[in-house]
C-alpha positions as CSV (number, residue, x, y, z in Angstrom):
1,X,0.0,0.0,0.0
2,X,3.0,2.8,0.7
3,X,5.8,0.7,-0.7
4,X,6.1,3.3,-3.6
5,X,5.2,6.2,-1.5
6,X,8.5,5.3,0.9
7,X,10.2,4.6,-2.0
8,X,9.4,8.1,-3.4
9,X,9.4,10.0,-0.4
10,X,12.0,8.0,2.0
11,X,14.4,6.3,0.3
12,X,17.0,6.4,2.5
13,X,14.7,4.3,5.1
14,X,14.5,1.3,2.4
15,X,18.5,1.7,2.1
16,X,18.9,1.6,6.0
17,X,16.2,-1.0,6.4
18,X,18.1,-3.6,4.2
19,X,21.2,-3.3,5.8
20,X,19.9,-3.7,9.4
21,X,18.6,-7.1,8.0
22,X,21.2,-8.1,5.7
23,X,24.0,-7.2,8.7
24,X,21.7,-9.5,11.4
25,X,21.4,-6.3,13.4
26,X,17.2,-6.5,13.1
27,X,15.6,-10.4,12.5
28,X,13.0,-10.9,9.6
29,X,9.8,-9.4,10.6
30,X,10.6,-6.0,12.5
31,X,9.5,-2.8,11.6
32,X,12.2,-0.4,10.9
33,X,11.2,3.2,12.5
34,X,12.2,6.5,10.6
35,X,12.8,8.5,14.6
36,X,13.3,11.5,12.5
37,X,10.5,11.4,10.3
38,X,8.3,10.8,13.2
39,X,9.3,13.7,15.2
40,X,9.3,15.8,12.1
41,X,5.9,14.8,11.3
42,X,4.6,15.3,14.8
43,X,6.0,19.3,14.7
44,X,3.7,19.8,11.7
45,X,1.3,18.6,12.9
46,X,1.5,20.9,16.2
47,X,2.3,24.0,14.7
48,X,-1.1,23.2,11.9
49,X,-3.0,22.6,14.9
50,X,-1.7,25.7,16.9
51,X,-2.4,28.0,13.5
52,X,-6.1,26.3,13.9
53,X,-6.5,26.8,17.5
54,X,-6.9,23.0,17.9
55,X,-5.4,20.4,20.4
56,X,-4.3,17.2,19.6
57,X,-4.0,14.1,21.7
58,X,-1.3,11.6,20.0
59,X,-2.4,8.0,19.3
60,X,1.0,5.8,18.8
61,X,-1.0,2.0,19.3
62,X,-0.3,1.5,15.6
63,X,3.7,2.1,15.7
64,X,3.8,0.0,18.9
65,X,5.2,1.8,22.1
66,X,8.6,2.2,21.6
67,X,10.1,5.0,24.6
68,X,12.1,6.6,21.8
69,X,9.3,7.3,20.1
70,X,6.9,8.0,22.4
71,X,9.7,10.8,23.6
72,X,10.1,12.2,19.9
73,X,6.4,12.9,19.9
74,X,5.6,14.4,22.7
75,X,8.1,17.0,22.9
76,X,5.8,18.9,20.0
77,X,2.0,16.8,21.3
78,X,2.6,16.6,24.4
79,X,-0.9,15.1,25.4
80,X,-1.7,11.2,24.2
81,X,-5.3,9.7,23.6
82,X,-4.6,5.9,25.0
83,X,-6.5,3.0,23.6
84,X,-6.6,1.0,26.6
85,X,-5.5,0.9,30.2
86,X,-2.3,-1.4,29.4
87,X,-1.0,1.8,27.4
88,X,-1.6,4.2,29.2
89,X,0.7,3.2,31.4
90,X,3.6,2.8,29.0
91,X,3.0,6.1,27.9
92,X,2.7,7.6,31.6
93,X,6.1,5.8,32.4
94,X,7.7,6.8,29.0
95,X,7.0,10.8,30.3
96,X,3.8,12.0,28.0
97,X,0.9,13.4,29.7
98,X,-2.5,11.8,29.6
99,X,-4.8,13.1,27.6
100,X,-7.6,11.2,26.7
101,X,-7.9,8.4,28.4
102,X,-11.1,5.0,27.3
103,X,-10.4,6.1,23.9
104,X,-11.3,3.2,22.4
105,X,-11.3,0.6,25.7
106,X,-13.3,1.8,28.5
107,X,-10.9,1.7,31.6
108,X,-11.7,-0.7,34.2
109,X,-13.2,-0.2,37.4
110,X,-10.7,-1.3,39.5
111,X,-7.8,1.2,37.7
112,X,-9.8,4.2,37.7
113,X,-8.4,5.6,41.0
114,X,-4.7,5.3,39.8
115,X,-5.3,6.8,36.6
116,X,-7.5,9.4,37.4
117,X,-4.7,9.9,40.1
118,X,-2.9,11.3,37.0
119,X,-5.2,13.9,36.5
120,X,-6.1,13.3,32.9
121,X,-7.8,16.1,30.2
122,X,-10.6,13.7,30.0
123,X,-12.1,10.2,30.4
124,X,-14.1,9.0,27.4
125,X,-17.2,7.4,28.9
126,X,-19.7,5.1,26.7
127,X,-22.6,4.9,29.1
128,X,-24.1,5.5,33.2
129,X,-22.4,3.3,34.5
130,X,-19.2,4.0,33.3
131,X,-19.3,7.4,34.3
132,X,-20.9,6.6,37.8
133,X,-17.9,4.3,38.2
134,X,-15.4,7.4,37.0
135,X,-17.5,9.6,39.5
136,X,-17.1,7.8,42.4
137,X,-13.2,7.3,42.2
138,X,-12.6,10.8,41.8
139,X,-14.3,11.4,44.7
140,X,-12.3,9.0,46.2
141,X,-9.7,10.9,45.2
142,X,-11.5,14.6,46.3
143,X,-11.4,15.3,42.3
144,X,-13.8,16.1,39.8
145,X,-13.3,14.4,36.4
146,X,-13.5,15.9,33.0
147,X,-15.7,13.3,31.0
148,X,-16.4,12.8,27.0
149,X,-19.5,11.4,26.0
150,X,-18.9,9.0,23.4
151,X,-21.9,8.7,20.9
152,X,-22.8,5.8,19.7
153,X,-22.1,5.8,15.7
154,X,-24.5,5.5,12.9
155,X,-25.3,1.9,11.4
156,X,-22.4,0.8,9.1
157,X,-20.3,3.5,10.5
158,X,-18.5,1.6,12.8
159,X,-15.3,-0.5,12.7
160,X,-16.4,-4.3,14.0
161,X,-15.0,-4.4,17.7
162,X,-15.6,-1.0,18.3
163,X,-19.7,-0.6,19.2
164,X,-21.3,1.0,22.1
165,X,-22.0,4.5,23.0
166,X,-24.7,6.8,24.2
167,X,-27.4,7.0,21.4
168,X,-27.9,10.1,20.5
169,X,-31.9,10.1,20.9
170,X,-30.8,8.9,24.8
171,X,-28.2,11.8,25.1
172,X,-30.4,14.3,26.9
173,X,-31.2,11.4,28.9
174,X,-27.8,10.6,29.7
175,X,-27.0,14.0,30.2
176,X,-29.3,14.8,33.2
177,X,-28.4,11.8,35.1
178,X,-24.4,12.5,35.1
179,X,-25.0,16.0,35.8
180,X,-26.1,14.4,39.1
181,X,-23.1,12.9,39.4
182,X,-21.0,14.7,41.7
183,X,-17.3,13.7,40.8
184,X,-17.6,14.2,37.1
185,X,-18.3,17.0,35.1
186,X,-19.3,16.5,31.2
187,X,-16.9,18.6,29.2
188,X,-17.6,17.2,25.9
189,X,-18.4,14.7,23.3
190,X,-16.4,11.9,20.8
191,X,-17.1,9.6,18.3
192,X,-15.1,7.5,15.8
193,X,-14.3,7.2,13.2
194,X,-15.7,11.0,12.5
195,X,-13.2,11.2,9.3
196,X,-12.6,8.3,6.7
197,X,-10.7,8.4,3.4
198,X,-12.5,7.0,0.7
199,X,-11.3,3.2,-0.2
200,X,-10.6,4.7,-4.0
201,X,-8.9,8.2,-3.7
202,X,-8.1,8.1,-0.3
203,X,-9.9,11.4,-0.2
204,X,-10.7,11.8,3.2
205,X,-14.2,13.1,4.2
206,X,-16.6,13.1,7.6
207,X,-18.7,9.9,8.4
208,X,-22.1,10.4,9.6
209,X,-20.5,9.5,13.2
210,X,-19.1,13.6,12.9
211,X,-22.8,14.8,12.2
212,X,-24.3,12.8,15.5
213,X,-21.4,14.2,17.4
214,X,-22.2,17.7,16.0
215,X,-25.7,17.8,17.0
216,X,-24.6,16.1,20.8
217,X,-22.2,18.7,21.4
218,X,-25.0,21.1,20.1
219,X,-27.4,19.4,22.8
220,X,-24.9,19.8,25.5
221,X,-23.8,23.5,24.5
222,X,-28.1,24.3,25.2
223,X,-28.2,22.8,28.9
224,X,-25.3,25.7,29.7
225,X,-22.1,26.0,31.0
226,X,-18.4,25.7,28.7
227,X,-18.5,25.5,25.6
228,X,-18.5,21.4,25.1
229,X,-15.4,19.9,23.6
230,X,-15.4,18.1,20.2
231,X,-12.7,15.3,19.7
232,X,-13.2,13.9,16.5
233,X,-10.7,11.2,15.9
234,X,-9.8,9.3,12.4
235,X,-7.5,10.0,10.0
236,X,-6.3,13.2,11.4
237,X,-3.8,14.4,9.8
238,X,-2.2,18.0,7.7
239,X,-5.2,17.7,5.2
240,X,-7.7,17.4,7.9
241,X,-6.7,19.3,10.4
242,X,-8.4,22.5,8.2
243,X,-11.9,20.6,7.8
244,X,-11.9,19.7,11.2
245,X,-11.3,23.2,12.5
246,X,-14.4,24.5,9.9
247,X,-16.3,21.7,10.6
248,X,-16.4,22.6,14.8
249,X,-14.1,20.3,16.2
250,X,-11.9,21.2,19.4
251,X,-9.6,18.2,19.3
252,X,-7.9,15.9,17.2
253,X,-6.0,12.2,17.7
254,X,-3.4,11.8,15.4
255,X,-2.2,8.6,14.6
256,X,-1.1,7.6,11.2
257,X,0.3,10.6,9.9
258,X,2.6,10.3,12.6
259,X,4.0,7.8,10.7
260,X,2.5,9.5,6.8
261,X,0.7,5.9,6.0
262,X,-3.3,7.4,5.9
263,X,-4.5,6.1,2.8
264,X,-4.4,9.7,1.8
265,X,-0.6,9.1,1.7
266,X,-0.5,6.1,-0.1
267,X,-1.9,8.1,-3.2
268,X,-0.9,11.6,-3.2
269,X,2.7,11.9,-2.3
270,X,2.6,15.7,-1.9
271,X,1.2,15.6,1.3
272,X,3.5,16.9,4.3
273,X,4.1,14.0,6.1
274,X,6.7,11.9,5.4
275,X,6.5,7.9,5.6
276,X,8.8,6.3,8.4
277,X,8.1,3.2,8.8
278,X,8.7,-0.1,6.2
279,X,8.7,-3.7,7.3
280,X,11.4,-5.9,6.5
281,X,11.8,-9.5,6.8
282,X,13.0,-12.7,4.4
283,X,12.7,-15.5,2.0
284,X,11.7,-18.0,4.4
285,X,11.1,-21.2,2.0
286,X,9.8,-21.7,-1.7
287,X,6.6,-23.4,-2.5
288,X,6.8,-26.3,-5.3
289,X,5.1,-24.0,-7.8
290,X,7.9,-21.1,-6.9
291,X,5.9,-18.9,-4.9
292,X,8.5,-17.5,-1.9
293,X,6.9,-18.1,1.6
294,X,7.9,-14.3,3.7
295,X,8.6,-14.8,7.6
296,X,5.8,-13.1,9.4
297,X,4.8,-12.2,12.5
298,X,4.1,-8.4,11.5
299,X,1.2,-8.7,8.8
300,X,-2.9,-7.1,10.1
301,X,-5.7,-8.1,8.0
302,X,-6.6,-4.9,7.0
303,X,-2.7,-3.7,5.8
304,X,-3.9,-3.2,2.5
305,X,-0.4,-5.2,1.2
306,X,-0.3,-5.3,-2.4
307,X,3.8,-6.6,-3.4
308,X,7.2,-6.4,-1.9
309,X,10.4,-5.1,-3.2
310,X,13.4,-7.7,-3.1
311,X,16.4,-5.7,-3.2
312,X,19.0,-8.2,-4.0
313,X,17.0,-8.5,-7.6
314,X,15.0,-5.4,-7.3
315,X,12.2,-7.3,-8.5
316,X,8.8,-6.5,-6.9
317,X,6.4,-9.3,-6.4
318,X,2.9,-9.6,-5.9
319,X,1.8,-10.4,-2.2
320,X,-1.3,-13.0,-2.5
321,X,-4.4,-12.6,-0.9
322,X,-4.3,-13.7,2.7
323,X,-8.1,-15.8,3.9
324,X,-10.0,-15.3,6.7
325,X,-8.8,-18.5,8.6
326,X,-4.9,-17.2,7.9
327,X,-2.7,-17.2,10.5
328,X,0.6,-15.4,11.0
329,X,3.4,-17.6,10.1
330,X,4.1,-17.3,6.4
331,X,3.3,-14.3,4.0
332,X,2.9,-15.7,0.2
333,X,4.5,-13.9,-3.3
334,X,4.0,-14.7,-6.4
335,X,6.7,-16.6,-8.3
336,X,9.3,-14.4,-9.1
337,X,13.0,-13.8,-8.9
338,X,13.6,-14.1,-5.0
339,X,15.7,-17.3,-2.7
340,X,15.8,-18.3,0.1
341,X,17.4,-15.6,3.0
342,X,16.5,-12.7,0.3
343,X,15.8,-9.7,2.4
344,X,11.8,-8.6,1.3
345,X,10.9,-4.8,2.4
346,X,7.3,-4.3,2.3
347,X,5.1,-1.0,3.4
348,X,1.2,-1.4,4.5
349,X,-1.0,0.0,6.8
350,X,-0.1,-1.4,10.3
351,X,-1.2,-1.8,14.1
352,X,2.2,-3.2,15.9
353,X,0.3,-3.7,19.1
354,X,-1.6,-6.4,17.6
355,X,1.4,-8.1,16.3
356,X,4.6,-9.8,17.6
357,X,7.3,-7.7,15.3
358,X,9.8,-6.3,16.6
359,X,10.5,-2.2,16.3
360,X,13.4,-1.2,15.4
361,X,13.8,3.3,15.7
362,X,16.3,4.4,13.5
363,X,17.5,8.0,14.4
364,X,19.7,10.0,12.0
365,X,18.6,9.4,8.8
366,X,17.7,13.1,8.2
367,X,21.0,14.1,8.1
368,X,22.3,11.2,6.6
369,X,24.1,9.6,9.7
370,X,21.8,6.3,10.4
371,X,22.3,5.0,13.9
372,X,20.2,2.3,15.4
373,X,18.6,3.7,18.4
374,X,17.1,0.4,19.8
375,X,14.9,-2.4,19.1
376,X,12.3,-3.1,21.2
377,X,9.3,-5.1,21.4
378,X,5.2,-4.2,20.3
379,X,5.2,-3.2,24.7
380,X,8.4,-0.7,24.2
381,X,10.6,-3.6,26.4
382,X,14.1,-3.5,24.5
383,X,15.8,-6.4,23.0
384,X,18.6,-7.7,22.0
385,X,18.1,-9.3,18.6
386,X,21.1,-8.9,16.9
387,X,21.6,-12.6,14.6
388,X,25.5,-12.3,12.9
């Protein structure tokens, strides 16, 4: 999916990438992380959202949770959006300041005290009971929480494993019940995925999640008090920072344009974010009708990964299809010219947390002075994975 865009756009990290593999420094399957490109992404995206008078909450699931990049990023966003309650505590440790925290995973009960002990922005809530539960910790605590109302999304508008919400028709509801609650205080709405690109042009545009999130906020804004916030998550990024800021959002979550791989990126290589990330592995075996079997370990479902580049030929093969029932072990090519032990370098869309790759942050290559910063696992644990 972004194999030609790194090639276009980073070649240097293709270059680097084959000779951590080929010199045993990184095994097959590890993602090879431009640091440079990271950081210099992240500063665009600050200083866009500064010009737009928006915050951003930094979402870094999908490049796994390496401290050297975690570090990179938050010295321009300092504030991160966590996923679940197993992150946030590897960002908390790594230095970056919770932003948004039940994201996507609402946070357990029974770790609401010592995260709320961090004194987070906010604390995305999908229903009563999770915000009753966030009250009465922070009054534990002698607090009083910020909370975001996520809304539930419209049918078809929501990526499988990701339901639940307050309905929008229940919001008023909802509303007048937590305003009872005395350790909370509603500050705002979310929803996701507000933006999508189109599967075609990679255009991206607003789902009709953004639209029920508008008219919740709106609900909010008419019982009084602040104005509410609006954190509209998905695909934000340099084009869509301006569309949020028209459309009404307060806050944005940037994840993959940290890294330039929105599908946005994969078609239009003017866009300012650079890519900085490839994955690299090997001819593993050959299949009696020639087809190379690819060590995996770092492949998602939805990657989008269309053919890899083997540099030792410079021939670019066609990745097959993978089926529902696939797991992990092997990635097929197409017959072509590739051995065994050929280093592959392939670019798709990614979620390292889900995987078992290994991340290896490369800082340097900016200035042309490539040094291998560390390898560490899809938790940000280092390791020592050097094969010569």
């Amino acid at each position: 999916m972004f194999l030609d865009a790194v090639l276009a756009r980073n070649p240097r990290l293709v270059a680097c990438a084959v000779e951590l593999h080929e010199s045993g420094a990184v095994p097959p399957g590890s993602y090879v992380m431009d640091l440079d490109a990271v950081a210099a992404n992240a500063a665009l995206l600050a200083a866009e959202a500064g010009r737009l008078g928006l915050t951003l909450w930094f979402v870094i699931k999908q490049l796994g949770r390496s401290p050297a990049l975690i570090g990179a990023i938050a010295r321009h966003i300092p504030h991160f959006a966590a996923i679940d309650p197993a992150e946030a505590r590897l960002l908390h440790a790594a230095g970056a300041r919770p932003g948004n925290l039940g994201h996507l995973v609402q946070i357990p009960s029974r770790a609401l005290p010592e995260m709320l002990g961090w004194r987070p922005a906010a604390v995305t809530v999908y229903d009563l009971a999770n915000a009753r539960a966030v009250s009465d910790a922070a009054r534990r605590l002698g607090l009083v929480q910020d909370i975001l109302v996520r809304v539930e999304g419209a049918p078809g508008a929501v990526h499988p494993g990701q339901e639940g919400g307050v309905p929008l028709a229940s919001m008023a509801a909802f509303a007048a019940a937590a305003e009872r609650l005395p350790g909370v205080r509603i500050a705002g709405v979310t929803a996701f995925p507000c933006l999508a690109c189109d599967p075609d042009t990679g255009l991206p545009a607003p789902t009709p999640n953004f639209a029920l999130a508008l008219r919740a906020r709106d609900l909010l804004a008419e019982r009084g008090g602040a104005r509410p916030v609006l954190s509209a998550p998905g695909v934000t990024s340099m084009a869509t920072l301006p569309l949020l800021a028209r459309l009404g959002a307060t806050h944005g979550e940037p994840g993959h344009a940290l890294s330039g791989t929105t599908p946005l990126h994969a078609v239009d290589f003017r866009q300012p974010e650079r890519p900085a990330y490839v994955y690299v592995t090997e001819v593993a075996h050959t299949l009696a009708d020639g087809s190379p079997a690819l060590f995996g370990g770092g492949f998602y479902p939805r990657g989008a990964v269309r053919s890899a580049l083997i540099p030792r030929t410079g021939a670019r093969l066609r990745v097959r299809d993978a089926p529902a029932a696939y797991i992990d072990y092997y990635r097929l090519l197409e017959p072509g010219d590739a051995r065994v032990g050929d280093t592959a370098v392939l670019a798709f869309r990614t979620q390292v947390f889900v995987t078992r790759s290994v991340v290896a942050v490369v800082s340097g290559l900016s200035e042309g002075r490539p040094e291998l910063a560390g390898c560490f696992d899809p938790w940000g644990r280092p390791l020592d994975v050097r094969q010569a």
